[in-house]
C-alpha positions in Angstrom: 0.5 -26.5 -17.0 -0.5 -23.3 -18.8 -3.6 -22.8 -17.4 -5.2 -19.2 -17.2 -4.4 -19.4 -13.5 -1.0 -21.4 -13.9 0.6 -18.5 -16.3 -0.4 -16.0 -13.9 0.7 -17.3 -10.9 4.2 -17.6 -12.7 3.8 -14.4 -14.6 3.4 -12.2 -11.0 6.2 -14.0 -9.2 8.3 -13.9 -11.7 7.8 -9.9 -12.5 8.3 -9.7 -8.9 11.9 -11.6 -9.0 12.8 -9.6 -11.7 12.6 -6.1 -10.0 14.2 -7.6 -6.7 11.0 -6.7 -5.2 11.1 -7.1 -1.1 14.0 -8.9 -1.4 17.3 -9.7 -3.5 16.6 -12.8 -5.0 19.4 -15.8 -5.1 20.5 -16.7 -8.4 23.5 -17.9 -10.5 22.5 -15.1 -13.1 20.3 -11.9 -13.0 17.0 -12.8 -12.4 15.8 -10.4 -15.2 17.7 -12.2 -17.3 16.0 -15.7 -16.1 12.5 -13.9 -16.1 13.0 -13.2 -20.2 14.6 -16.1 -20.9 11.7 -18.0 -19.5 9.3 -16.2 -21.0 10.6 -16.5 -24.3 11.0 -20.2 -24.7 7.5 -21.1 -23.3 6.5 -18.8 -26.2 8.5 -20.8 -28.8 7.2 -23.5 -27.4 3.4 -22.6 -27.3 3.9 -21.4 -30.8 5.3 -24.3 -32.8 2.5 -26.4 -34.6 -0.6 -24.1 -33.9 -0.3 -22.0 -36.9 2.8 -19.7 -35.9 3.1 -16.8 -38.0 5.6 -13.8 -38.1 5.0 -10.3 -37.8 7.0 -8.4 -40.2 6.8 -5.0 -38.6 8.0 -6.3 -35.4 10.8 -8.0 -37.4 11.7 -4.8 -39.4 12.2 -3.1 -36.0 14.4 -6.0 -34.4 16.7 -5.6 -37.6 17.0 -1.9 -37.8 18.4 -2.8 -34.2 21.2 -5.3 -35.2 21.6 -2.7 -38.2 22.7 0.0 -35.9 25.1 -2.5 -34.1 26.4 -3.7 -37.4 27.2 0.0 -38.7 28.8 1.2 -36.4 32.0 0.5 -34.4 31.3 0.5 -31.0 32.8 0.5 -27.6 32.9 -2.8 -26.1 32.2 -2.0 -22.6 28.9 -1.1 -23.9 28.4 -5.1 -24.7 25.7 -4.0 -27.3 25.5 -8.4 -28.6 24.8 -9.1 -24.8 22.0 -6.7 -24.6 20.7 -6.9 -27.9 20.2 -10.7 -26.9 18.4 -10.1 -23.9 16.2 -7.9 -25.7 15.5 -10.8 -28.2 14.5 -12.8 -25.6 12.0 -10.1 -24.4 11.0 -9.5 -27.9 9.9 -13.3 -28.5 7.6 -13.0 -25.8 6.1 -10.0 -25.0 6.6 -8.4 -28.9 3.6 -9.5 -31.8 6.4 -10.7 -33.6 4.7 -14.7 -33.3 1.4 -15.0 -33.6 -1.2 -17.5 -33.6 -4.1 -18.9 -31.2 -1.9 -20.6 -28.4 0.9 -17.8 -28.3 -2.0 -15.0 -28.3 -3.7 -16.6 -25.6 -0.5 -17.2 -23.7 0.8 -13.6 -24.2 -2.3 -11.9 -23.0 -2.2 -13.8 -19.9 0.8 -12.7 -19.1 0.4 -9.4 -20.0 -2.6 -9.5 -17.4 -0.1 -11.6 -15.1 2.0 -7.9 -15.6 -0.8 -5.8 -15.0 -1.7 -7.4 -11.9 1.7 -7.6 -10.7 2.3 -4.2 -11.1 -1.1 -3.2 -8.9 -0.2 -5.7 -6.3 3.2 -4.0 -6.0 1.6 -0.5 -5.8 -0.9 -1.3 -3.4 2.2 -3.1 -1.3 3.9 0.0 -1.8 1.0 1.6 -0.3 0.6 -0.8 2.8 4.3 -0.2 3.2 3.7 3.2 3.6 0.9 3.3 5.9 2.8 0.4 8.5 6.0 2.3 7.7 8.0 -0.9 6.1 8.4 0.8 2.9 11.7 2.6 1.9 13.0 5.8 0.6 15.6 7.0 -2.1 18.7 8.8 -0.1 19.5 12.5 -1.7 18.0 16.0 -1.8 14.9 14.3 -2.6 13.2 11.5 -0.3 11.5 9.8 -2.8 9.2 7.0 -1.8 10.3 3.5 -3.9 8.0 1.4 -1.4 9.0 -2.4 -2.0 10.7 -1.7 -4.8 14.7 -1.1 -6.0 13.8 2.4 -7.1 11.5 5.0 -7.3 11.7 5.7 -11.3 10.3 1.4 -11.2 7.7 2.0 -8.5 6.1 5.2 -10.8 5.7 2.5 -13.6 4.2 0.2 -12.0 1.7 2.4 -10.1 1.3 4.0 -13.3 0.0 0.6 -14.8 -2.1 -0.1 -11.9 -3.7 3.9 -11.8 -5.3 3.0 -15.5 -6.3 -0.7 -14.4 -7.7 0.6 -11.8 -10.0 3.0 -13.6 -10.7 0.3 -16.4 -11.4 -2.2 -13.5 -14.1 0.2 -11.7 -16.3 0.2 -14.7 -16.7 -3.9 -14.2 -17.9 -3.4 -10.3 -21.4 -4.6 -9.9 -22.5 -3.1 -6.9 -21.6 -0.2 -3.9 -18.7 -2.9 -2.1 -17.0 -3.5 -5.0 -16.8 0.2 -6.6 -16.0 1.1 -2.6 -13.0 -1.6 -2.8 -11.6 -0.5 -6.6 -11.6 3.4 -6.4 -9.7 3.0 -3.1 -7.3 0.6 -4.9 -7.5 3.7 -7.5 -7.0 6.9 -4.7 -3.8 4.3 -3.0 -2.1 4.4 -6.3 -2.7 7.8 -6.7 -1.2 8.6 -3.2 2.2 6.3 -3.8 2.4 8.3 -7.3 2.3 11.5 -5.5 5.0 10.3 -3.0 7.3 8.9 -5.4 8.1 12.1 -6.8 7.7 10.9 -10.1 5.8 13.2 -12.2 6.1 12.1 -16.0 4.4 8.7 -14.1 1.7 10.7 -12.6 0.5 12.5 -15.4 0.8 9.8 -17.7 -1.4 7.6 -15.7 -3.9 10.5 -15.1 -3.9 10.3 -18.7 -4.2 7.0 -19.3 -7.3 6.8 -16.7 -9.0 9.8 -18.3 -8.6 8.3 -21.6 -10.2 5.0 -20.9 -13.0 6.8 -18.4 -14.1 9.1 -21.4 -14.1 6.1 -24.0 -16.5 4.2 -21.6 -18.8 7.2 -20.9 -18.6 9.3 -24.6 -21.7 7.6 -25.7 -24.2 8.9 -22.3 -24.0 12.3 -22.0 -25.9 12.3 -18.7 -23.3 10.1 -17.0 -20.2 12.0 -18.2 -21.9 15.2 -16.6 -22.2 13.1 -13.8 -18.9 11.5 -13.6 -17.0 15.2 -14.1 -19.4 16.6 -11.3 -18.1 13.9 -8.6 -14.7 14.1 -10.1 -14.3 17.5 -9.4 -16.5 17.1 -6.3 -13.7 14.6 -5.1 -10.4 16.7 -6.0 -11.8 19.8 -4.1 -12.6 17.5 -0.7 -9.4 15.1 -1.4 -7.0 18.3 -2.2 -6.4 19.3 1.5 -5.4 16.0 2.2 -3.7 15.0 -0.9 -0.9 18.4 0.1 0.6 16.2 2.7 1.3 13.1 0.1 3.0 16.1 -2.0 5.5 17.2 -0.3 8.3 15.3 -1.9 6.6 16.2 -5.8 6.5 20.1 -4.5 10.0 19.6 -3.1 11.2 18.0 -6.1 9.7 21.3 -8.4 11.1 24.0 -6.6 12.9 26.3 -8.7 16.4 26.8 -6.7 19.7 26.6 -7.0 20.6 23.2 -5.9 17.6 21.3 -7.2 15.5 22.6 -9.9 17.6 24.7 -11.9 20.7 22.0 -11.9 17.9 19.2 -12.9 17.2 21.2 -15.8 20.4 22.0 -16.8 21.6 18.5 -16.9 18.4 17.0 -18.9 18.7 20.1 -21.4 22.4 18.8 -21.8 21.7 15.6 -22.4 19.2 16.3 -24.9 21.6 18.3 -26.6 24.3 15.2 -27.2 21.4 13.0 -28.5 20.4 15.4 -31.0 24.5 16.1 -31.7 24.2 12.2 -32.0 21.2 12.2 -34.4 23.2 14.8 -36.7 26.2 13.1 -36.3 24.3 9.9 -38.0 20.7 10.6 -38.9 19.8 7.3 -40.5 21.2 4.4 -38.8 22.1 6.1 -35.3 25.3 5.7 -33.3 24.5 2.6 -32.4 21.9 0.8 -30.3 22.9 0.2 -26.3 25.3 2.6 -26.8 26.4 6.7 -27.0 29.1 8.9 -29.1 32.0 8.9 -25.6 33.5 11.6 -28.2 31.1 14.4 -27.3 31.8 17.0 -24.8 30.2 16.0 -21.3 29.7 12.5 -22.4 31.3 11.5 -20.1 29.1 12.5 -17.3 26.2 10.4 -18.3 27.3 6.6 -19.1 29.4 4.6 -16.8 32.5 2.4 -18.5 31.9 -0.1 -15.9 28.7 -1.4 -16.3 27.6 0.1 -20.0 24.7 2.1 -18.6 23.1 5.5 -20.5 21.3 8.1 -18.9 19.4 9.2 -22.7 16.8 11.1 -21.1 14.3 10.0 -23.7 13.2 7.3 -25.1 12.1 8.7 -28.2 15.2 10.6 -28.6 16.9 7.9 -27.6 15.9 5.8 -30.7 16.7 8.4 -33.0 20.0 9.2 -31.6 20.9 5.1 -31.3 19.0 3.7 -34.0 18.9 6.6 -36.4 15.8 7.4 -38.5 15.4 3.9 -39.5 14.9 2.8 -36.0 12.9 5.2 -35.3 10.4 5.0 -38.2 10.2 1.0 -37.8 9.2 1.6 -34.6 6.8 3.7 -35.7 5.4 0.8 -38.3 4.6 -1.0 -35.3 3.0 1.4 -33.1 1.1 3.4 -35.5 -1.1 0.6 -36.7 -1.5 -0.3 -33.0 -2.6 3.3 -32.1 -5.1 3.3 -35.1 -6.0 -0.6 -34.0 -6.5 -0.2 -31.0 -8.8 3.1 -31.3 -11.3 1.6 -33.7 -12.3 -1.1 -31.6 -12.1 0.9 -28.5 -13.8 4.1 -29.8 -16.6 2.2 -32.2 -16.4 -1.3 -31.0 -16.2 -0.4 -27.1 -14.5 -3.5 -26.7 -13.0 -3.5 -22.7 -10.4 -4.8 -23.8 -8.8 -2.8 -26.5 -10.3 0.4 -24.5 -7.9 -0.9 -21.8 -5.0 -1.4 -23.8 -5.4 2.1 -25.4 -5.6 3.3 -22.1 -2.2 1.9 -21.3 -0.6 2.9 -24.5 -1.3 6.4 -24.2 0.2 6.5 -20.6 3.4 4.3 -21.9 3.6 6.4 -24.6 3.3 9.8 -22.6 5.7 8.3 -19.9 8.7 7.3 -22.9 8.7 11.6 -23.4 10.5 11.4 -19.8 12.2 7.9 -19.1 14.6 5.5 -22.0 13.6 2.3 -22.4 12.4 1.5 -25.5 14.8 -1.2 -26.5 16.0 -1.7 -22.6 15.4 -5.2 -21.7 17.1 -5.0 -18.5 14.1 -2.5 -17.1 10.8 -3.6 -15.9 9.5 -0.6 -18.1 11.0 -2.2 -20.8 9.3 -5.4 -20.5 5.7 -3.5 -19.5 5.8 -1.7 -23.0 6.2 -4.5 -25.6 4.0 -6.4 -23.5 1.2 -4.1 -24.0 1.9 -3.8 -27.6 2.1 -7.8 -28.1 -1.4 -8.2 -26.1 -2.6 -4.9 -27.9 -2.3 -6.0 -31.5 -5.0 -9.0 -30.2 -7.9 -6.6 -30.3 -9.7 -7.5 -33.1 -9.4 -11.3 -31.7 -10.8 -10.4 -28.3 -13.0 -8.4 -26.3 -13.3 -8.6 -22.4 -10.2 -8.6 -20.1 -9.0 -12.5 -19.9 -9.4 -13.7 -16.0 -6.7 -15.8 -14.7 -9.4 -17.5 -12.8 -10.9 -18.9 -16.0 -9.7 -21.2 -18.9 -12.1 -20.1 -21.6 -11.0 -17.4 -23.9 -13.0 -14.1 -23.7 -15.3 -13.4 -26.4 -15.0 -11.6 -29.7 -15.3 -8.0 -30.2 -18.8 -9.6 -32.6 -20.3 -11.7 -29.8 -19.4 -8.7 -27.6 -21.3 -5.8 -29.6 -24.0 -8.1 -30.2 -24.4 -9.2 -26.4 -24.6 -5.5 -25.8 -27.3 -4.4 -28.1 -29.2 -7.2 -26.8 -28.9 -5.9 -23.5 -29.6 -2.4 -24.4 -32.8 -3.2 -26.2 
């Protein structure tokens, strides 16, 4: 039952329920909801009599959440307890906060089970495009969502799938497979470019840069090499590329009834999170919600179904959870960051470079998009599944394969394999 294979299976069509993806989904409750629950108590389960531990950081973080509910009296149609709970139920699964062999093993393979939904999504997106089955986001802009319920979703998930892809190329054996992966690569690129979103798209550039240079820093030789026929390929894929950009160009032109109104209404919102954040530096206004007080508020949360535009999820923290919040979430990312490099930059585990990779594009992509504590969004769910599978990378070396039970090896049996091989 939780085979490599098994977990994946569920983990893909599950993911894939949860965003709606194709088609609405029948259920007597939202299926994200069902997706986390789910998730959560196979984890509880896997994780009872194998050793279970707690992670304390993680925990300090869930409680300076429930501490900025506690302090503060907020609006009920915001349903903070509802939320928070579905965000528990994320949190037990995707978040380090239990550990031990069976829940580490489980949690990577569904982080994988992620990562792989996410790149069959965007290459569906992609086929949807070229056979003309894929849809489009009504308004001044036409941007491409694909299969999915929105375009903001499909730039996350193509997003994941741009680094994978880049990771994945440097496991190719021969001219067939790197043929297959770096047009799996250029297809992501393309339904980036016509989603219009352009926090994902540079964030994924990012995160394939960054896991392309920690593979190649160490040969000089074939880092020349691999920026010659980079830059070889952006000069003979830009004239083709332009078409794919219309909708990003559209989306940047500075006018009066697009550009110059978008900025206007992101400036103000940044402004009422940072009123927020010096209306209540250390323990925030309260998570899942917003001060309905402030002038404008009212513009960018809807009464009848508790939604926030925050604009950030960084200032978003700060403005709901205050600076204790903020710097517990740090606590958990930091050591992650610092984890996750050693192994990556000295180790040149695959693993942990790929999970680096994918942090820095999360990380870059949370400057533009909320959803840090957010369970009811898929990019939600993709971050604190990264960070749960990240903080295994002293445990594990090679990318787990849902096509084999065996774990893969350690990041010791993995340098040593290599220096026998480079000998």
């Amino acid at each position: 039952m939780f085979s490599n294979r098994n977990i994946f299976i569920a983990t893909v069509v599950l993911l894939a329920a949860f965003m709606q993806v194709l088609h609405p989904v029948p259920s007597p409750m939202p299926t994200n909801q069902i997706f986390m629950i789910l998730a959560a108590v196979v984890m509880v389960v896997r994780a009872q009599g194998d050793g279970m531990r707690l992670n304390y950081l993680a925990g300090v973080f869930l409680a300076a959440v429930v501490l900025s509910i506690l302090a503060n009296d907020i609006p009920a149609f915001f349903r903070p307890w509802s939320r928070l709970m579905q965000f528990l139920f994320l949190f037990v699964a995707a978040s380090p906060l239990l550990s031990g062999p069976s829940a580490n093993r489980l949690r990577r393979q569904m982080t994988m089970g992620v990562i792989w939904a996410s790149a069959a999504i965007a290459l569906l997106s992609f086929a949807g495009y070229v056979l003309g089955f894929g849809q489009y986001m009504s308004g001044i802009v036409q941007s491409y969502k694909g299969v999915t319920s929105h375009a903001n979703f499909l730039g996350m998930y193509t997003m994941v799938a741009l680094v994978w892809f880049a990771a994945l190329f440097f496991r190719c054996t021969n001219i067939r497979e790197y043929a297959i992966v770096g047009a799996c690569w250029a297809a992501c690129l393309i339904v980036l470019l016509l989603s219009a979103s352009r926090g994902s798209t540079a964030a994924g550039l990012l995160g394939s840069l960054a896991v392309i240079y920690m593979r190649l820093k160490n040969s000089a030789s074939h880092m020349m090499t691999a920026a010659a026929v980079g830059v070889g390929l952006v000069l003979l894929a830009a004239p083709h590329l332009a078409g794919y950009m219309e909708t990003m160009t559209q989306k940047g032109i500075d006018s009066e009834n697009m550009e110059s109104a978008v900025e206007a209404t992101r400036g103000y919102i940044w402004e009422l999170r940072k009123m927020e954040i010096a209306e209540s530096p250390w323990v925030g206004v309260g998570a899942y919600s917003c001060d309905v007080n402030l002038p404008g508020a009212d513009m960018f949360y809807d009464a009848a179904t508790g939604t926030i535009e925050q604009g950030s999820s960084y200032l978003g923290m700060l403005s709901q959870l205050g600076w204790i919040g903020f710097v517990a979430y740090l606590l958990v990312t930091v050591p992650l960051f610092w984890k996750l490099f050693r192994y990556a930059w000295k180790e040149h585990t695959p693993f942990a470079q790929l999970m680096l990779g994918l942090l820095i594009a999360v990380s870059a992509h949370m400057s533009f998009e909320a959803y840090a504590i957010t369970a009811g969004a898929v990019q939600c769910v993709i971050l604190w599944f990264i960070i749960g599978a990240g903080y295994q990378c002293d445990t594990v070396a090679d990318y787990p394969v849902f096509w084999e039970d065996e774990d893969p090896i350690t990041p010791e049996e993995y340098v040593a394999w290599r220096e026998e091989n480079q000998e």
